[in-house]
N, C-alpha and C positions, 0 to 999 in steps of 0.2 A: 194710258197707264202712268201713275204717276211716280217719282224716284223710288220712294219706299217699297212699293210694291215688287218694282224691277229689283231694287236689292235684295229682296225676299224669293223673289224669281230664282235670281241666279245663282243663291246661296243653296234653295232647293236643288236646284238642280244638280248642282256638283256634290250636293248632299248624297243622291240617288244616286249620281257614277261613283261615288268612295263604295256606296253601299254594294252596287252590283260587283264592282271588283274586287270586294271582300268575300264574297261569296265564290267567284272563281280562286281566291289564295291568291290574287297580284296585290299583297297589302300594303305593298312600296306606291305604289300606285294609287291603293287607295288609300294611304295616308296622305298626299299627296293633293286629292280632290277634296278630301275632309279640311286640311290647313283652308284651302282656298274658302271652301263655304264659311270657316269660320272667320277667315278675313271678311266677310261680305257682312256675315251675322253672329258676333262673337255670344252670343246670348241663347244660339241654340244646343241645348245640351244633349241632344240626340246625334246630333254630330260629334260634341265631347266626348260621351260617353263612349261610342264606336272609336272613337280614335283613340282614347283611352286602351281598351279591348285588343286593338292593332299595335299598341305598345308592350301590352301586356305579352303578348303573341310572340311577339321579337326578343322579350326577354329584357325589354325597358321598363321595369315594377316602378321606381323611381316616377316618370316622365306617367301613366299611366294613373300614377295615385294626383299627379299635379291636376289633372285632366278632369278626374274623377269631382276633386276636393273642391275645384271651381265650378264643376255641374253643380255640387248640391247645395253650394252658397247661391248660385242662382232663379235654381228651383228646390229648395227644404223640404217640399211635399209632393209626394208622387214619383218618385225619382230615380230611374235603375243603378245610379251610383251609388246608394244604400246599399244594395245589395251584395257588389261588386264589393267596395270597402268591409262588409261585414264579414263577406266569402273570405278576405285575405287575414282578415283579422281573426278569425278561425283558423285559419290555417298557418298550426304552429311552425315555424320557423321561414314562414316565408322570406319574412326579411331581411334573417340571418343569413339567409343562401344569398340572397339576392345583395349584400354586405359583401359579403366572400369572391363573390364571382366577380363585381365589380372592381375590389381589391387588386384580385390578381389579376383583371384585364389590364387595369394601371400598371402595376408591379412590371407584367409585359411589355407592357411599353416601353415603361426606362429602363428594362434590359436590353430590350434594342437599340435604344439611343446611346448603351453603354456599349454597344456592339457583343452582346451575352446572347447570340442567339437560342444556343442551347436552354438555357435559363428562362429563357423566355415563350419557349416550347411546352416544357415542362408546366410552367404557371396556366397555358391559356389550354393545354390537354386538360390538366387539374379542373379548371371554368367549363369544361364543354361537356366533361364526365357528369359534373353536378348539377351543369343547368341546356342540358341540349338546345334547348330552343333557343340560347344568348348568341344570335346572328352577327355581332359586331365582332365575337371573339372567335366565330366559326370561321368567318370570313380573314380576320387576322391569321388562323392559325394555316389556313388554307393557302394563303398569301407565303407564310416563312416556309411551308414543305414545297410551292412552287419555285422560289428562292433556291430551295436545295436540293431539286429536282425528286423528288419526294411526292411521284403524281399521284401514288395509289391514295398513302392519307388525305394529301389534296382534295383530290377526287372524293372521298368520301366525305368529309366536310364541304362542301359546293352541295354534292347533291342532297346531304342533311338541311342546307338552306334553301336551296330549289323547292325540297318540299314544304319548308314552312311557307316560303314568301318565291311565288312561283315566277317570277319577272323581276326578280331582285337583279338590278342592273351589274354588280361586282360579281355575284357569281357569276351571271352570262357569259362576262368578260374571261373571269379567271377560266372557264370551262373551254371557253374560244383559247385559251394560251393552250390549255390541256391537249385539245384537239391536232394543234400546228404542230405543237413542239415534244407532244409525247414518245418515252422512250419505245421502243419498237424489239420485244423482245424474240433473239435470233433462236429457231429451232436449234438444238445441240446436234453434232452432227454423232452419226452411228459407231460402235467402233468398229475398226475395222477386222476383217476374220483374217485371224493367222492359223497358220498350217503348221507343226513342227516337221523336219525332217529330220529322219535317222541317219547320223553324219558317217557313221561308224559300221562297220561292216564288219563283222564276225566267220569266220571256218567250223564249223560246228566240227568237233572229236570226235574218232570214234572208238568204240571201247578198248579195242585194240594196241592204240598209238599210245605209245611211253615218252615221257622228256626227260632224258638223263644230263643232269648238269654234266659239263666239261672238266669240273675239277673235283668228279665223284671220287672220295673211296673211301674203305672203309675205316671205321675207329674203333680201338682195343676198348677194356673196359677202363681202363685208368682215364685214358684219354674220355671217354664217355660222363665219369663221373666229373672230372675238369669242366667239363663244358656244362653241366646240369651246375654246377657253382657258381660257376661265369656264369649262368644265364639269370640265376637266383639273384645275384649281385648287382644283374645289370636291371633286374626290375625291381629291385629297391632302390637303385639310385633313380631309375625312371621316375619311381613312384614320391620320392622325397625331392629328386630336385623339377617336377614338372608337374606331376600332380597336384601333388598336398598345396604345391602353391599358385598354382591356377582355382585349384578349389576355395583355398583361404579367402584370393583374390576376387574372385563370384560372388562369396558368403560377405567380404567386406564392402563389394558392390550394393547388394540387396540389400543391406543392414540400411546403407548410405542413402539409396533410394527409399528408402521407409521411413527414413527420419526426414527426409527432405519433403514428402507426400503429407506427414504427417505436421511438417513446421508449415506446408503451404496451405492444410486444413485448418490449424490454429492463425495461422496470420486471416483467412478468409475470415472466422470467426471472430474474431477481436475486430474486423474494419464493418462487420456486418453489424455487431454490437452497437460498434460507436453510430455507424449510420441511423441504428434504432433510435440510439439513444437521441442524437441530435434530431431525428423527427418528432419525436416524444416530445422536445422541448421546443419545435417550434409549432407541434400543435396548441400544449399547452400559450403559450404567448398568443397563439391564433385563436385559442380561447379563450383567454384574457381580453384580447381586444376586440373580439366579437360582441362581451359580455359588457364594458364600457362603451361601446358603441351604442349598443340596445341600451343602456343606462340613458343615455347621451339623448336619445332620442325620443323615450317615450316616458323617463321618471320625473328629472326638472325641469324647473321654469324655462333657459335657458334649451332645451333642446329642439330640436327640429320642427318635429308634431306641433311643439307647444306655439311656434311663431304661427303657424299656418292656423291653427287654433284661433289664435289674439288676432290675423287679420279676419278672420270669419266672425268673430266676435265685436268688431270695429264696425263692421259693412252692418250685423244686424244690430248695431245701435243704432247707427244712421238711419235704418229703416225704420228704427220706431221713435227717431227725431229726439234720440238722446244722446245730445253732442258731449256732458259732461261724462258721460260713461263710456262713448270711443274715445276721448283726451286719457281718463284713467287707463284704460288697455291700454292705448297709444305709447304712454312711457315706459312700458315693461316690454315693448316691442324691439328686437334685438335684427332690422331687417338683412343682415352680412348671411344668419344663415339660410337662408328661404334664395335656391337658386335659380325656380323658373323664373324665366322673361314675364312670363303674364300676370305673375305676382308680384313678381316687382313692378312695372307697370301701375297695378292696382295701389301699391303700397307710394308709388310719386304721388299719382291724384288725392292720397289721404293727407301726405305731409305738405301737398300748398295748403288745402284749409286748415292744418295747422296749425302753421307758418301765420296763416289770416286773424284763425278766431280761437285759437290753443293756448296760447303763453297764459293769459289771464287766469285760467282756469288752471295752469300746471299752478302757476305762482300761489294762487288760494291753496292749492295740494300739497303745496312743499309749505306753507305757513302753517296749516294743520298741523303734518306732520313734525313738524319743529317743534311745536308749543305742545306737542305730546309728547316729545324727547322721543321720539322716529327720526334720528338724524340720517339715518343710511335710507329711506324713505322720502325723508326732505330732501339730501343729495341727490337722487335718481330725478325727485319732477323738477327743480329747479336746474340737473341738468339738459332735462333735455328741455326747457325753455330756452335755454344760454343756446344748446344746440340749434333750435329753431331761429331763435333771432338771437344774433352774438353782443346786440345792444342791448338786452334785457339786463341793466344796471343794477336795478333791486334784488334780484335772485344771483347776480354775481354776488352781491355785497352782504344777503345771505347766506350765500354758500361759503366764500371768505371767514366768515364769520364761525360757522359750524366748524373748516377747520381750523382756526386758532384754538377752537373748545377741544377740537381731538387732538391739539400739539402738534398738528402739522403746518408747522410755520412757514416753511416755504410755499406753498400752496396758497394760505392763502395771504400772505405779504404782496405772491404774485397777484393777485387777483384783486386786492386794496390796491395796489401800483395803477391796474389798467384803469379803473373806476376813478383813482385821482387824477391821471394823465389826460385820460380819452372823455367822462362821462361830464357831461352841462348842468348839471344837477348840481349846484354846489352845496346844497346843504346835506347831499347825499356826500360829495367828495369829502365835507370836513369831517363828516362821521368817519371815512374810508381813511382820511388822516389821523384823526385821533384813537383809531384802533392800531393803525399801522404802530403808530408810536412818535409822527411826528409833532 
């Protein structure tokens, strides 16, 4: 069996164990055997695609479109990543959620690093409400309730990941912490029965029996009416100095509790306002930057889509051995935003040839553009010739030149400076000097 073959071998073969694992839900696992097959056979996109799918699954849209976009640069016809891509691209707001959810997994994080873990609660509940299946934040949020001994939510985000990805190594773990360390709730105990007893023991009367007070006797009617005076007397002073002002006292109580019941209803209302209010405005803001993001990413040259575009755009020139038409894309390529490893990767292997057989052919692009007054055209290919090789002297001393024409003197004096200092060319320097002005 010769090397090839055995690479083919063994790249199937871990192909089949991602596949069979995926099929039980251990997709940690089979993400895992899919990496590997595709370290053996980067070129199979049946492996891509699944691991792609396995991303998907976990709540990785991002990692899962990278997977996808290099399947179908490598096979364009026939291809289940069509599908896949067309599925999301249907489905409106996918990528606004999947924007949002990743935001705030971030946001979380440097709440924690800020020590806010409340703050930080609050954001990845927010991410797990909107996107259940986002395992990194499930697993986060699960991590800060065992932190705060908080097993129930815990526990219930563990087992929300156990179900997506059944051998997820961090749940296992965190469920092993749940198990040791779980609180252990104590039965209450009963209350206890009390008994009253009757303390007081009573002689019951019988009809018979009289109580004559000791200092009985009788009163005339003068004396009688005296005492009906006295008594009248004594219950209006009762009723003015004990009454009226125990009752005043009640009636000024209740008043006091009613305005205070009612200052503690308006104070809740004005802090529940302002609460509205300030979610109001930072949804608004969250849809403000939802809406520049999606700008960001699918309108200009300049946006994300668009790089991943320009390198699938590059590779099928090369396929159809038209190198002057990958250099043109080449220069409008911006590779800072494009963050998988495998594109970038791809994107070194484009910039040595280049580096090799590029300058030439920018320089023709930026002389077009110049002699058709496309200065900001001719800037871009003559920069990224300077870029590729920092001795391309002619396209310095072009570029210097276009800005003196736009009045940007210092720019390009610097750049007549470096071509009179550095360049062997001297009949290029005296030109670089008599622009300069010496």
């Amino acid at each position: 069996m010769d090397y090839e073959r055995k690479i083919r071998v063994i790249a199937n073969s871990y192909y089949n164990m991602g596949l069979e694992k995926a099929k039980l839900r251990d997709l940690s696992g089979s993400a895992d055997c899919l990496k590997k097959c595709l370290h053996f056979n980067k070129y199979m996109t049946d492996a891509r695609n699944l691991l792609g799918l396995i991303y998907y699954e976990v709540g990785e849209v991002g990692d899962a479109l990278v997977q996808w976009v290099i399947s179908k640069n490598l096979q364009p016809e026939d291809n289940r990543a069509d599908y896949y891509l067309e599925a999301i691209q249907k489905k409106k707001g996918t990528m606004d959620l999947e924007r949002k959810a990743v935001r705030r997994f971030n946001q979380a994080l440097a709440y924690i690093k800020s020590g806010s873990e409340d703050l930080a609660i609050l954001q990845l509940n927010k991410a797990v409400e909107d996107k259940p299946n986002y395992i990194k934040a499930q697993l986060l949020f699960a991590l800060l309730c065992l932190v705060r001994e908080e097993h129930q939510k815990a526990g219930k985000a563990v087992n929300k990941v156990l179900q997506i990805d059944r051998n997820n190594s961090k749940a296992l773990y965190y469920k092993s912490i749940m198990k040791d360390t779980g609180t252990k709730i104590k039965p209450e105990r009963e209350p206890e029965k009390r008994k009253l007893k009757n303390v007081l023991s009573h002689r019951q009367m019988q009809d018979d029996d009289v109580i004559i007070p000791p200092s009985y006797k009788e009163n005339t009617r003068d004396q009688a009416v005296l005492n009906i005076m006295a008594g009248l007397l004594l219950g209006a002073a009762v009723v003015f100095f004990l009454v009226m002002p125990a009752n005043t006292k009640s009636i000024n109580e209740n008043h006091n509790r009613e305005i205070l019941k009612y200052s503690e209803q308006l104070s809740q209302a004005n802090q529940k306002a302002d609460l509205l209010s300030q979610q109001l405005k930072s949804l608004e803001s969250e849809k403000k930057t939802a809406e520049e993001s999606l700008a960001s990413l699918t309108n200009n040259s300049d946006s994300i889509l668009a790089q991943y575009q320009a390198v699938i755009g590059i590779l099928q020139a090369y396929k159809k051995n038209d190198f002057p038409s990958s250099v043109k894309i080449y220069a409008g390529l911006n590779p800072e935003l494009i963050a998988s490893a495998d594109v970038q990767a791809i994107i070194a292997e484009i910039k040595k040839d280049m580096t090799q057989k590029g300058c030439p052919i920018l320089e023709d692009l930026g002389d077009k553009a110049m002699k058709s007054g496309d200065n900001q055209s001719a800037l871009n290919y003559y920069g990224k010739c300077i870029e590729l090789k920092p001795d391309s002297w002619q396209a310095k001393f072009n570029t210097a030149v276009i800005y003196k024409g736009m009045d940007q003197k210092d720019q390009a004096n610097a750049l007549f400076s470096d071509i009179i200092n550095n360049s062997k060319d001297e009949t290029l320097s005296a030109k670089a000097k008599s622009e300069r002005g010496f």
